[in-house]
The first five atom37 places (N, CA, C, CB, O) and aatype in JSON, in Angstrom:
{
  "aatype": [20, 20, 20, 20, 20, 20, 20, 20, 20, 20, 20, 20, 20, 20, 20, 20, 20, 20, 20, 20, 20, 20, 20, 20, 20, 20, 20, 20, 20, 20, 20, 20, 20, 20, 20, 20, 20, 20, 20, 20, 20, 20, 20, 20, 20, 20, 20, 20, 20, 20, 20, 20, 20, 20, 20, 20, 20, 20, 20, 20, 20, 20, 20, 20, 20, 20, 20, 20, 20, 20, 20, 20, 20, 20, 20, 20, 20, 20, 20, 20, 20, 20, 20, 20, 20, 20, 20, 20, 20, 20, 20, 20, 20, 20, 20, 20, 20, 20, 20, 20, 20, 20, 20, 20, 20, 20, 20, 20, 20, 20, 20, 20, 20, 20, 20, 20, 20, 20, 20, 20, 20, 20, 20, 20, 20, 20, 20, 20, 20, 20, 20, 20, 20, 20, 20, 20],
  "atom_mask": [
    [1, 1, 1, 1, 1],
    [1, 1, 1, 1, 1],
    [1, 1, 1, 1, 1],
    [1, 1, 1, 1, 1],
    [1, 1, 1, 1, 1],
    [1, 1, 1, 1, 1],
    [1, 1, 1, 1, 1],
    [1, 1, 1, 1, 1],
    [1, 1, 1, 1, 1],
    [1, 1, 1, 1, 1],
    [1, 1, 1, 1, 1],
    [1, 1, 1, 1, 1],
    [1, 1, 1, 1, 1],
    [1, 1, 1, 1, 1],
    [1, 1, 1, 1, 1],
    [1, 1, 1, 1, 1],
    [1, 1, 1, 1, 1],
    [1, 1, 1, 1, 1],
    [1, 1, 1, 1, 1],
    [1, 1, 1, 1, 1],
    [1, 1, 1, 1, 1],
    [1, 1, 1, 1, 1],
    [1, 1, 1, 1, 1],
    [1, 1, 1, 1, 1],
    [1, 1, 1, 1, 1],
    [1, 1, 1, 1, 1],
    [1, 1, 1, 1, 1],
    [1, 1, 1, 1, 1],
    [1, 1, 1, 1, 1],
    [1, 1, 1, 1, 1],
    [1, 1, 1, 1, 1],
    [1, 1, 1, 1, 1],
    [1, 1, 1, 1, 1],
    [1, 1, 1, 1, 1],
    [1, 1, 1, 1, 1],
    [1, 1, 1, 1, 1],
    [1, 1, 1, 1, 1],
    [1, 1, 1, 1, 1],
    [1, 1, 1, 1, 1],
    [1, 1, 1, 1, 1],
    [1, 1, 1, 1, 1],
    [1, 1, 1, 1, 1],
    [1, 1, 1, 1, 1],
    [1, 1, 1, 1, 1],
    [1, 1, 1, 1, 1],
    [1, 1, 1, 1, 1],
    [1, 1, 1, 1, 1],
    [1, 1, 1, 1, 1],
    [1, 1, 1, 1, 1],
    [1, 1, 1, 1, 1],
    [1, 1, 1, 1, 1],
    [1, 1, 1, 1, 1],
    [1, 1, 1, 1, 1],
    [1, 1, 1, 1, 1],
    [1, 1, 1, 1, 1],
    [1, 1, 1, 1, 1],
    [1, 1, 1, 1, 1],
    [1, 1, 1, 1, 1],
    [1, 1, 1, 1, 1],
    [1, 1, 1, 1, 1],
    [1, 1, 1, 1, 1],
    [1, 1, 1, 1, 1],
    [1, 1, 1, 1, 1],
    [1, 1, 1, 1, 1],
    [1, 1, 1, 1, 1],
    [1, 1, 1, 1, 1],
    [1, 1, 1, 1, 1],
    [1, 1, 1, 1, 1],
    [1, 1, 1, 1, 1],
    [1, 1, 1, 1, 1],
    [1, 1, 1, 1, 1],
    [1, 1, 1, 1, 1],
    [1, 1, 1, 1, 1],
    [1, 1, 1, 1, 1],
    [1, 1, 1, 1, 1],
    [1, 1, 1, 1, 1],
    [1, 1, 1, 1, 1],
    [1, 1, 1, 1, 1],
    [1, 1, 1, 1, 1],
    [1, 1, 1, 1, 1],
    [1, 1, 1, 1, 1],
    [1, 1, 1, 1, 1],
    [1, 1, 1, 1, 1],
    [1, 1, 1, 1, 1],
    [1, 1, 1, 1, 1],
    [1, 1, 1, 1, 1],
    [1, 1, 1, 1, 1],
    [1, 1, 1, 1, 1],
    [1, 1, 1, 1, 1],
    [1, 1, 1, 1, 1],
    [1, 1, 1, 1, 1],
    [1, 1, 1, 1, 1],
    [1, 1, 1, 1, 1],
    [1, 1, 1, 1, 1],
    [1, 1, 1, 1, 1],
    [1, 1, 1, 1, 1],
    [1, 1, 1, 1, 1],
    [1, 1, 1, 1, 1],
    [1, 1, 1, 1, 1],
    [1, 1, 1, 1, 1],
    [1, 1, 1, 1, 1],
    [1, 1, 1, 1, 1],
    [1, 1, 1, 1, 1],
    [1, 1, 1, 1, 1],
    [1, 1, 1, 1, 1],
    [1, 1, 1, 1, 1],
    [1, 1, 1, 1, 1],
    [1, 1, 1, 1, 1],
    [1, 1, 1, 1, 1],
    [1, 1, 1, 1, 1],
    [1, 1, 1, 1, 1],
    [1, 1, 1, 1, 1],
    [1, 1, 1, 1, 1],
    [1, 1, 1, 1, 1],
    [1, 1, 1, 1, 1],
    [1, 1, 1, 1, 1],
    [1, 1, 1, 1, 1],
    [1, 1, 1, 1, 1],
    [1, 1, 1, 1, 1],
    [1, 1, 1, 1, 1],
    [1, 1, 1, 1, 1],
    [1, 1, 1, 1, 1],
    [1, 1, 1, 1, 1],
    [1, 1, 1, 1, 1],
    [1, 1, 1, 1, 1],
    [1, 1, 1, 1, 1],
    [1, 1, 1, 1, 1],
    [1, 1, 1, 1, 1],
    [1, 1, 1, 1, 1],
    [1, 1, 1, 1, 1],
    [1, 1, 1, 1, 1],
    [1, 1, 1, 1, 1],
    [1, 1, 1, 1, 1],
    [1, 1, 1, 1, 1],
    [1, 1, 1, 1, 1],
    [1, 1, 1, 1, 1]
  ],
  "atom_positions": [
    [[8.87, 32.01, -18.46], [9.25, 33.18, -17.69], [8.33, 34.35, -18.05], [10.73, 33.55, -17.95], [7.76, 34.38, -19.14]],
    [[8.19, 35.37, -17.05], [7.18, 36.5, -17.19], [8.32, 37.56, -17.1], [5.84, 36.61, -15.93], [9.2, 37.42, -16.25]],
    [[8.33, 38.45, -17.82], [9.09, 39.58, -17.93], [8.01, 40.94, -18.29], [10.25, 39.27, -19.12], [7.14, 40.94, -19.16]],
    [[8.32, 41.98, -17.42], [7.41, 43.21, -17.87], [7.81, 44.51, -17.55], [6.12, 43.15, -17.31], [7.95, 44.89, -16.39]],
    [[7.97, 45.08, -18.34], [8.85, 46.55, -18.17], [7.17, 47.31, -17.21], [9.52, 47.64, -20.43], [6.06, 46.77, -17.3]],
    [[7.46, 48.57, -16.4], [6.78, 49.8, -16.08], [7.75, 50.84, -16.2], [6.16, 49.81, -14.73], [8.93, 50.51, -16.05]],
    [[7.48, 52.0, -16.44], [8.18, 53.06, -16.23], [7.38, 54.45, -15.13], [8.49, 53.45, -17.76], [6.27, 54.93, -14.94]],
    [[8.71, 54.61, -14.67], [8.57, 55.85, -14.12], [9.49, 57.0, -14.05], [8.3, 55.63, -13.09], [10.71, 56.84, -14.09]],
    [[8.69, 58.65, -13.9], [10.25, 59.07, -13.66], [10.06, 59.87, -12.25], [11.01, 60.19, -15.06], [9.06, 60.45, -11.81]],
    [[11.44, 59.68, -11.66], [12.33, 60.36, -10.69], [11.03, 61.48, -10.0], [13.91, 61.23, -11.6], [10.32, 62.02, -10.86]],
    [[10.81, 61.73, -8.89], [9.96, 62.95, -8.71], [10.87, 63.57, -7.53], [8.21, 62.64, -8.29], [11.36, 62.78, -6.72]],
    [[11.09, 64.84, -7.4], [11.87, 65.41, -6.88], [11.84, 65.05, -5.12], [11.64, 66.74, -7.38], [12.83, 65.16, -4.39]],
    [[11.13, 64.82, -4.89], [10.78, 64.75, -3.27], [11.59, 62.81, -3.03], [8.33, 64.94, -2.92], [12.32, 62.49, -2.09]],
    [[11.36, 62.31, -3.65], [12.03, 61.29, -4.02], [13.74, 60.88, -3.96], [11.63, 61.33, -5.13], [14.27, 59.79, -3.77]],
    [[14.24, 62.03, -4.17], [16.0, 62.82, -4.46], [16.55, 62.64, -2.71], [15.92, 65.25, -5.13], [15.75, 62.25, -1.86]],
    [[17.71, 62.93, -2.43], [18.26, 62.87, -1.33], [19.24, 64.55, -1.55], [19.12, 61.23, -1.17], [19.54, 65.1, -2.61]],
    [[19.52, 64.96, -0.3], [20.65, 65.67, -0.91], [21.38, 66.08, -1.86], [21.14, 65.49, -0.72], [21.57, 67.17, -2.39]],
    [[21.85, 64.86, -2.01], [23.11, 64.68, -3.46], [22.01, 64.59, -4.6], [24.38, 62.85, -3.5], [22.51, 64.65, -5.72]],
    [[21.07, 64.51, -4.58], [20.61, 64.86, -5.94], [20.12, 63.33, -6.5], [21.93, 65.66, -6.93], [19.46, 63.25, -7.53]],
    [[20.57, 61.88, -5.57], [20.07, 60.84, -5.91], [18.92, 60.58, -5.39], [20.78, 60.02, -5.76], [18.32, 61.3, -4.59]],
    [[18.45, 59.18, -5.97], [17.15, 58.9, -5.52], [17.23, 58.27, -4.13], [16.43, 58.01, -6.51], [18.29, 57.7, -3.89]],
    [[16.39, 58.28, -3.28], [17.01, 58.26, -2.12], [16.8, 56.47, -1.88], [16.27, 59.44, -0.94], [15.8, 55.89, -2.28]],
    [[17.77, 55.88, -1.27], [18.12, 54.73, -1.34], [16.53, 53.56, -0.88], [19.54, 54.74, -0.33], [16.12, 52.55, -1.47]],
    [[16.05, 54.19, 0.25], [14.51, 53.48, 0.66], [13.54, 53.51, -0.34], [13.75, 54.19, 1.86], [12.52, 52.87, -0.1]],
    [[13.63, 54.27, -1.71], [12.52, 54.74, -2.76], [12.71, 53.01, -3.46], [13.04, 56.52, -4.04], [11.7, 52.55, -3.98]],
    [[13.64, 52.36, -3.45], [13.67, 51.45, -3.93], [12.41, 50.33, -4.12], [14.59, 51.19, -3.42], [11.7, 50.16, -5.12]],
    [[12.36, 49.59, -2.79], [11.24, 48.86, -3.08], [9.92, 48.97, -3.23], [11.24, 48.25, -2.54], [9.09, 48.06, -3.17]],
    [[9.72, 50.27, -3.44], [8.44, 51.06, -3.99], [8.32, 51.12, -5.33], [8.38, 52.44, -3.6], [7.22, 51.0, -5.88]],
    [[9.76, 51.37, -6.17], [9.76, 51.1, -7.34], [9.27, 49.71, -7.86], [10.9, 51.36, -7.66], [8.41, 49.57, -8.72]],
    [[9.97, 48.66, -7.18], [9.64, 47.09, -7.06], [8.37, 47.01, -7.03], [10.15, 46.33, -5.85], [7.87, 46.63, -8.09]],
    [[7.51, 47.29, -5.98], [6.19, 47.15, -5.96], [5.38, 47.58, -7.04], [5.78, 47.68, -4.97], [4.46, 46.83, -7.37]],
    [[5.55, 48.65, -7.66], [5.2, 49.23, -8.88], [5.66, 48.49, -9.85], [5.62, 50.48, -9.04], [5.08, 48.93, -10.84]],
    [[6.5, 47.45, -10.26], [6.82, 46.11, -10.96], [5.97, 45.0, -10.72], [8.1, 45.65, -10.63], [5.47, 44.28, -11.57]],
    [[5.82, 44.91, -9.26], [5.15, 43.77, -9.03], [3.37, 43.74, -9.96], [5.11, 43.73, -7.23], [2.75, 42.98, -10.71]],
    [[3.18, 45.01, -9.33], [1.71, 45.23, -9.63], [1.55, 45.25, -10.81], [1.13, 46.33, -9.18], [0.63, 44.53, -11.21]],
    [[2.1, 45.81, -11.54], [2.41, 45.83, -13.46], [2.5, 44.56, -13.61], [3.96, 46.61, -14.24], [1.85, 44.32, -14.63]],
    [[2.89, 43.64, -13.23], [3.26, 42.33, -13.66], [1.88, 41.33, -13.74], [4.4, 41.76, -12.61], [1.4, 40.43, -14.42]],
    [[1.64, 42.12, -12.62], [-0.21, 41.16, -12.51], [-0.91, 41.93, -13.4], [-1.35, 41.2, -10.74], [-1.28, 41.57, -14.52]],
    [[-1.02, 42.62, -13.07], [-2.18, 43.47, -14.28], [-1.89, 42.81, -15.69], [-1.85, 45.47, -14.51], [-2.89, 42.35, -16.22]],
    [[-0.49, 42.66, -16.54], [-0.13, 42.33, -17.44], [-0.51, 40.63, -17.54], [1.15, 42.84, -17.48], [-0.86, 40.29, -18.67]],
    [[-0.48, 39.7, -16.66], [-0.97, 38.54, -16.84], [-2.59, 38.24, -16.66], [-0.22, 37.82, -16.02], [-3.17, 37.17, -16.82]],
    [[-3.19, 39.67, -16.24], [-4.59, 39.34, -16.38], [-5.46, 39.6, -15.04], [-4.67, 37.87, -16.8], [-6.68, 39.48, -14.91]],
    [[-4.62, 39.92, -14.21], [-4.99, 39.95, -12.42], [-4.6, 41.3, -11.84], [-4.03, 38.7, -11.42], [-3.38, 41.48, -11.75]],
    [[-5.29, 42.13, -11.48], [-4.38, 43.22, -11.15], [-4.81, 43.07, -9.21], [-4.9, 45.04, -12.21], [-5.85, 42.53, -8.82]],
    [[-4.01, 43.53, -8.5], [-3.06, 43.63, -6.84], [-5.18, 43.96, -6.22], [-1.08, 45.91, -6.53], [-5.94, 43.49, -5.38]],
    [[-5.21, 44.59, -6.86], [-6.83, 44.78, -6.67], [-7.78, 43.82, -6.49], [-7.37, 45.34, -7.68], [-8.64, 43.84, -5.62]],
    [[-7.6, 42.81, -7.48], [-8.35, 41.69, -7.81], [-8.31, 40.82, -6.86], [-8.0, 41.11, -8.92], [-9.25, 40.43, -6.17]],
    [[-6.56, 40.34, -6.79], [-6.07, 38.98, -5.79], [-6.72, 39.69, -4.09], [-3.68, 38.68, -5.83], [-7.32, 39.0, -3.27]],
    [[-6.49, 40.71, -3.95], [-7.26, 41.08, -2.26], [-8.82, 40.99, -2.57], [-6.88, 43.02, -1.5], [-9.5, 40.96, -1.54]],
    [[-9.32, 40.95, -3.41], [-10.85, 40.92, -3.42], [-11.06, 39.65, -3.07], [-11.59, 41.27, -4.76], [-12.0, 39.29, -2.36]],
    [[-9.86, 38.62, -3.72], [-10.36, 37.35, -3.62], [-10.09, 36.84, -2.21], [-9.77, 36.47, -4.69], [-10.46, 35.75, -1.76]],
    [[-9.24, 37.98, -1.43], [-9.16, 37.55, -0.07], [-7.93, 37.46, -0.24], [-9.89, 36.38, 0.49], [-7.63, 37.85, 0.88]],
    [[-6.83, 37.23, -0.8], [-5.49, 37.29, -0.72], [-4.55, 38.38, -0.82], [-5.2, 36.62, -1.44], [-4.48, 39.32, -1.61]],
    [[-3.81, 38.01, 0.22], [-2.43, 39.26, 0.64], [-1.56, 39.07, 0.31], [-1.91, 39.59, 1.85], [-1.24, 37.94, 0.66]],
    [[-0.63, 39.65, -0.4], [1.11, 39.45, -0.64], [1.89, 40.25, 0.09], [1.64, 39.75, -2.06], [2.22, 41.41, -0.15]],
    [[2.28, 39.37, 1.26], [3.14, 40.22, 2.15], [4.54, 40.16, 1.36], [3.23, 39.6, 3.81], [4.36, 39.44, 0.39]],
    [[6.08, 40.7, 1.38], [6.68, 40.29, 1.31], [7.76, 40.09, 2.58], [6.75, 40.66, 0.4], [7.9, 40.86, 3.53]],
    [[8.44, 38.91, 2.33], [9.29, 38.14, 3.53], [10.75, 38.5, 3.15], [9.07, 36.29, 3.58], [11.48, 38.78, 4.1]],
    [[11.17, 38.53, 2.17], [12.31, 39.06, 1.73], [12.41, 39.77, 0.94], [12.96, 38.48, 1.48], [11.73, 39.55, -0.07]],
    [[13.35, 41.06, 0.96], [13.82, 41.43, 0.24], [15.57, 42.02, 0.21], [12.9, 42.06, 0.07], [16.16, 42.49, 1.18]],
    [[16.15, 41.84, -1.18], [17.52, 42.32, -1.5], [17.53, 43.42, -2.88], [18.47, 40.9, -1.81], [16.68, 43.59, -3.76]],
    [[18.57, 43.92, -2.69], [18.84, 45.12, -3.39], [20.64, 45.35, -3.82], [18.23, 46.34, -2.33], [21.63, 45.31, -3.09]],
    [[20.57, 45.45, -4.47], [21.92, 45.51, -5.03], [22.38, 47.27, -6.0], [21.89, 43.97, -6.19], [22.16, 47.48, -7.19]],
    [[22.97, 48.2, -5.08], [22.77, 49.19, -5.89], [23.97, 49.33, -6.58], [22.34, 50.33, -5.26], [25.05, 49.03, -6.08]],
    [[23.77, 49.97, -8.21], [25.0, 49.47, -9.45], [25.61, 50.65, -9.56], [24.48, 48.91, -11.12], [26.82, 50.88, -9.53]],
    [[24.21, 51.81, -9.77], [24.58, 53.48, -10.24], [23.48, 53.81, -9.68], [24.75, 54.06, -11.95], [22.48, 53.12, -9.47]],
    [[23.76, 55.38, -9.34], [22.34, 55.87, -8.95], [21.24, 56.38, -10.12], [22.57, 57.09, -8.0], [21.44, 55.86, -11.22]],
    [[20.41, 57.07, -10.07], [18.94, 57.38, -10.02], [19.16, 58.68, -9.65], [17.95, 56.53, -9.04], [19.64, 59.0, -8.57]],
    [[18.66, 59.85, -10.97], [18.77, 60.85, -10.29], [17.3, 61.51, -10.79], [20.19, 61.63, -10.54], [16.62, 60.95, -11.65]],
    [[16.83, 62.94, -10.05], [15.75, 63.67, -10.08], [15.54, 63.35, -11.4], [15.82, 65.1, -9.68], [16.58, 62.92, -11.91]],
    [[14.48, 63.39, -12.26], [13.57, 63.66, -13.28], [13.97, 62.56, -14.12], [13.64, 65.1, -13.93], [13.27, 62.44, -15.13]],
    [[15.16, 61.48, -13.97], [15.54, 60.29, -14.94], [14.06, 59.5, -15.07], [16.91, 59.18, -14.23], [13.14, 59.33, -14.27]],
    [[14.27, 59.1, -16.49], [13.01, 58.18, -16.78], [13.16, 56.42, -16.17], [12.85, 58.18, -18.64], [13.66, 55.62, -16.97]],
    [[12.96, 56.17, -15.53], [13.31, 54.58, -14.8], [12.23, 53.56, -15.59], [12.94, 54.53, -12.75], [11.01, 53.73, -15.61]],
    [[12.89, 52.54, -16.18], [12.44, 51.14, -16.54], [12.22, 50.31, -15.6], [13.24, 50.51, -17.28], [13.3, 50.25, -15.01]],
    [[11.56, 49.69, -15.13], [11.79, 48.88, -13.67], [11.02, 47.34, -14.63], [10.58, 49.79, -11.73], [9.98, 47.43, -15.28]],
    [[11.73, 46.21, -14.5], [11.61, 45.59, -15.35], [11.78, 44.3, -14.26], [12.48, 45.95, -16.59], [12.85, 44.01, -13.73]],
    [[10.58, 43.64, -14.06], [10.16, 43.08, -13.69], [10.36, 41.34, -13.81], [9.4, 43.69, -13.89], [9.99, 41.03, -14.95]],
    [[10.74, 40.28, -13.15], [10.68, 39.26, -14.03], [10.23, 37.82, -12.81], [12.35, 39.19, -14.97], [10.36, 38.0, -11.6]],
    [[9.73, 36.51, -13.35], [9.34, 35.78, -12.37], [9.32, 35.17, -13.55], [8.27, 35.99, -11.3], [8.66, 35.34, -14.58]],
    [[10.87, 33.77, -12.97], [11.52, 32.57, -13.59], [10.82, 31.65, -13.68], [12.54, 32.09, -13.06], [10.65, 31.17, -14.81]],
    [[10.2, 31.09, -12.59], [9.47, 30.01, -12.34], [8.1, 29.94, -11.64], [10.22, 29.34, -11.75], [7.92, 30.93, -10.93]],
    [[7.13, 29.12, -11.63], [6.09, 29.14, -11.38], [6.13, 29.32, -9.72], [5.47, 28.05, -12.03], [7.12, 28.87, -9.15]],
    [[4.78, 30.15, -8.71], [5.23, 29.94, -7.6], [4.95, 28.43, -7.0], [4.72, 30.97, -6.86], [3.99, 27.76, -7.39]],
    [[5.87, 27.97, -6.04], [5.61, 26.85, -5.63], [5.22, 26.73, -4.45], [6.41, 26.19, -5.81], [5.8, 27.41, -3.61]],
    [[4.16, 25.88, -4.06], [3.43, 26.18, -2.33], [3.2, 27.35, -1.94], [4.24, 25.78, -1.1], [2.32, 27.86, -2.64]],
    [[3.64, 28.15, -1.0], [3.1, 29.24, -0.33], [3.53, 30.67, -0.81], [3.44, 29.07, 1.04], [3.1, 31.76, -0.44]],
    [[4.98, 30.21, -2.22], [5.94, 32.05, -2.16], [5.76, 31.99, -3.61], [8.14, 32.32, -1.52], [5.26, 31.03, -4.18]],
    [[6.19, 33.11, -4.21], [6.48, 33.6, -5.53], [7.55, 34.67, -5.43], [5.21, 34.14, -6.21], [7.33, 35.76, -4.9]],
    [[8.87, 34.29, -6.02], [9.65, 34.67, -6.54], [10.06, 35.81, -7.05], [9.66, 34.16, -6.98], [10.24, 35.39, -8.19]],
    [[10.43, 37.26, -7.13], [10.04, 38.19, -8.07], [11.61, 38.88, -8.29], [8.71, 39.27, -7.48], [12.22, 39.3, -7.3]],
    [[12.06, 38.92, -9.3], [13.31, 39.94, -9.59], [13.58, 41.4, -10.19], [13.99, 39.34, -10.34], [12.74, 41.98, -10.87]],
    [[14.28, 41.7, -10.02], [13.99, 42.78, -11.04], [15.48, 43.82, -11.15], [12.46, 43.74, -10.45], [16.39, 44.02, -10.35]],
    [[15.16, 44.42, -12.78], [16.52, 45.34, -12.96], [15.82, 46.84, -13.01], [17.53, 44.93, -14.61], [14.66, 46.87, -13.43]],
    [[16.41, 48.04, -12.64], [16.12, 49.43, -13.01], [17.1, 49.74, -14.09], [16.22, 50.45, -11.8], [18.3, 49.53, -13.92]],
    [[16.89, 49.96, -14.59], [17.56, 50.87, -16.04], [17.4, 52.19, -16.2], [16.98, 50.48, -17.37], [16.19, 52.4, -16.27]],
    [[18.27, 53.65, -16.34], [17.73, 54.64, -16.74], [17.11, 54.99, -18.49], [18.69, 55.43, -16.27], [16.67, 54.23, -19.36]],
    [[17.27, 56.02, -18.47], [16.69, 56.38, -19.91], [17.34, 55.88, -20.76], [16.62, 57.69, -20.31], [16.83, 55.36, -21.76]],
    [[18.7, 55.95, -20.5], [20.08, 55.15, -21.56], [20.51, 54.2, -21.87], [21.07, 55.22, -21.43], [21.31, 53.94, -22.76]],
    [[19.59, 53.08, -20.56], [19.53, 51.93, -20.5], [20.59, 51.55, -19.54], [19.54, 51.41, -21.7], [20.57, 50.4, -19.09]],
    [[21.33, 52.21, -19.26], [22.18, 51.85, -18.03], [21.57, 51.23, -16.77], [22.82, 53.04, -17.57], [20.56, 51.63, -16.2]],
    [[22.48, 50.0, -16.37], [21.72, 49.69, -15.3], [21.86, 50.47, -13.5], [22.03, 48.21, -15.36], [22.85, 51.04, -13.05]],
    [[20.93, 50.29, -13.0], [20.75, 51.17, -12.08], [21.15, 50.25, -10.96], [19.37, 51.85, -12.06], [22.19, 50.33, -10.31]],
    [[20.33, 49.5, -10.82], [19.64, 48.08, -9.32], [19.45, 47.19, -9.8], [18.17, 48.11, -8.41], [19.16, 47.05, -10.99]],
    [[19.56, 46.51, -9.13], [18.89, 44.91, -8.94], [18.37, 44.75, -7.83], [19.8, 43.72, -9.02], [18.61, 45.57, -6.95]],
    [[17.36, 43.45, -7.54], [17.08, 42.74, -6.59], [15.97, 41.63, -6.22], [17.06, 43.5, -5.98], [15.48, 40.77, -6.95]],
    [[15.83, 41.77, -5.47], [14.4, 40.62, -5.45], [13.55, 40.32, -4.43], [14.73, 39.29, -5.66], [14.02, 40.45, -3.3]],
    [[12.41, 39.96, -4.52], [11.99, 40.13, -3.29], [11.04, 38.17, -3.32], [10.86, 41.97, -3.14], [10.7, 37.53, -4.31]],
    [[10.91, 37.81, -1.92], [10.09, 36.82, -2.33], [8.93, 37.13, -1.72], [10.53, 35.52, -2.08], [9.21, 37.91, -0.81]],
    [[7.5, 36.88, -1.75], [6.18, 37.26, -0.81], [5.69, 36.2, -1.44], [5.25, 38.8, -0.87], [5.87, 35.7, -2.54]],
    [[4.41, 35.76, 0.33], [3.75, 34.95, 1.06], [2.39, 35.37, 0.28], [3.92, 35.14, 2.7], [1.8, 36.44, 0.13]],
    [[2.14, 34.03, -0.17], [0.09, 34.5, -0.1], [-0.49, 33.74, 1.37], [-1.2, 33.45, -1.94], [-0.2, 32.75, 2.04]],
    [[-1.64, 35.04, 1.41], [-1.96, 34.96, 2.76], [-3.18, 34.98, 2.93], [-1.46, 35.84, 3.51], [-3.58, 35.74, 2.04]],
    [[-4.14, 34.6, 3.56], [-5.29, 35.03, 3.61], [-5.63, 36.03, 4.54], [-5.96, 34.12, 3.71], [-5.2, 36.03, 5.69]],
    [[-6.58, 37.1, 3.96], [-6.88, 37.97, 4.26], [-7.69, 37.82, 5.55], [-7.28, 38.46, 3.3], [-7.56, 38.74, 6.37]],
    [[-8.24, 37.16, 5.75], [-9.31, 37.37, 7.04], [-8.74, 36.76, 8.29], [-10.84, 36.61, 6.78], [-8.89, 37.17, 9.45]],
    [[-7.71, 35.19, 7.66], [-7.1, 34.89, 9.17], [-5.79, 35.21, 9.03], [-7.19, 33.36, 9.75], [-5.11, 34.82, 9.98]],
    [[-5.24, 35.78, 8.22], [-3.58, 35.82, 8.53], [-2.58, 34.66, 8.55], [-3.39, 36.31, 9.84], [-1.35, 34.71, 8.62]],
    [[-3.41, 33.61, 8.48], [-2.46, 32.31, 7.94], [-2.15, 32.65, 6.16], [-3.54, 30.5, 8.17], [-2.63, 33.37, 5.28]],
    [[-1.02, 31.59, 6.32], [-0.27, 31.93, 4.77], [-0.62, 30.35, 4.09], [1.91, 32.36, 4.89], [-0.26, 29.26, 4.52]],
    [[-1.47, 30.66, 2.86], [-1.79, 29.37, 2.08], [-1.14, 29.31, 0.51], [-3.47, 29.27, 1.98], [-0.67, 30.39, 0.15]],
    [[-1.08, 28.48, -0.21], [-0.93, 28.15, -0.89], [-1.18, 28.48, -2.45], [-1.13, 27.55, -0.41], [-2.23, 27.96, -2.83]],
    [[-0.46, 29.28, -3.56], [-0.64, 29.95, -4.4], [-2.18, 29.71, -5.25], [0.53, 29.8, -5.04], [-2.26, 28.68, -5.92]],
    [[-3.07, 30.42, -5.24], [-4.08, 30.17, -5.76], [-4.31, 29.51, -6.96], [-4.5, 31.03, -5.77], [-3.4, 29.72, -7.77]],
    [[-5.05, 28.9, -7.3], [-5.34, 28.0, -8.47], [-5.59, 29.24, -9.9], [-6.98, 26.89, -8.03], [-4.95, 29.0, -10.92]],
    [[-6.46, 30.46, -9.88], [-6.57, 31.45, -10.32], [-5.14, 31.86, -11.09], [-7.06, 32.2, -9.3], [-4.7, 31.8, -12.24]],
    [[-4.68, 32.31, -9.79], [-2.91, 33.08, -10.08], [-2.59, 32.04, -11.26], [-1.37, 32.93, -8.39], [-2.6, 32.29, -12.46]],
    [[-2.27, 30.62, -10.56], [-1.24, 29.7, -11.34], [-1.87, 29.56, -12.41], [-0.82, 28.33, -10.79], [-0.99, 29.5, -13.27]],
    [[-3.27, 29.44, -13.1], [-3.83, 29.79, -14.37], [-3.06, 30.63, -15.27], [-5.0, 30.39, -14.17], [-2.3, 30.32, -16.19]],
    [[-3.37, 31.62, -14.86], [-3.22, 32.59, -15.45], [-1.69, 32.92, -15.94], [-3.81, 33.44, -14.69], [-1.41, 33.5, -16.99]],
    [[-0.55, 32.32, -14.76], [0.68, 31.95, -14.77], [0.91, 31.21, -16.09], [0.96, 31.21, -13.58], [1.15, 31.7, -17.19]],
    [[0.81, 29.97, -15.75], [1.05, 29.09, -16.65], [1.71, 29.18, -17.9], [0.14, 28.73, -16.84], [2.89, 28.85, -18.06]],
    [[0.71, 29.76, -19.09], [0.78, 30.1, -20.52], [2.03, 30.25, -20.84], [0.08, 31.23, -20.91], [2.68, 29.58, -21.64]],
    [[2.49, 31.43, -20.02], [4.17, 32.01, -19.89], [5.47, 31.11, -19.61], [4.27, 33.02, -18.64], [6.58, 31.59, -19.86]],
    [[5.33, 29.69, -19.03], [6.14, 28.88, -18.47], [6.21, 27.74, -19.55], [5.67, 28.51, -17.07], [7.13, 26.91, -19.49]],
    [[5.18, 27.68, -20.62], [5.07, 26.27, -21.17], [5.9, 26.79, -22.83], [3.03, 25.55, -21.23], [6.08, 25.96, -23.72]]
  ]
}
């Protein structure tokens, strides 16, 4: 398993009314997990499009616990159980505030794709390298 904390905090424009984070800020946080997660195994979101590959994502869920408010420090903690298999990779994740309280959950799954035709292929040999280490 790959597990990887990022942090961020709260930026006011971010807030809703009530003073929470506003409910769509979510899978932006996620993405900011995702990308931390590659960088941390050796590949950063930069790299995999150079090589011609896209990570769209096809699903996503969200589960909100507590809110997120202006200036809180957020853990967004990242995790991917199993290796990807054929075309998707898996991705979960918890928010935590400063206190460690949990915030969210959810998950998203995304397609590798190729960049030039838009067909969706098969997890790169590269990625799953680099994967690996973490699973055995």
């Amino acid at each position: 398993m790959i597990e990887v904390t990022a942090k961020v905090r709260v930026r006011y424009g971010e807030t809703d009314q009530m003073g929470y984070v506003y409910y769509g800020n979510y899978p932006q946080y996620f993405e900011v997990g995702r990308v931390e997660l590659f960088r941390a195994i050796g590949m950063s979101y930069k790299e995999i499009e150079n090589f011609g590959v896209m990570l769209p994502v096809a699903d996503l869920s969200i589960k909100y616990v507590n809110p997120a408010r202006y200036d809180d420090e957020l853990s967004i903690i990242t995790f991917v159980r199993k290796l990807p298999e054929g075309v998707r990779i898996f991705f979960e994740y918890e928010i935590r505030n400063q206190e460690g309280k949990l915030l969210t959950t959810g998950n998203t799954t995304l397609y590798f794709m190729d960049k030039k035709t838009g067909r969706i292929l098969r997890c790169p040999e590269s990625i799953l390298n680099l994967m690996k280490p973490f699973f055995e």
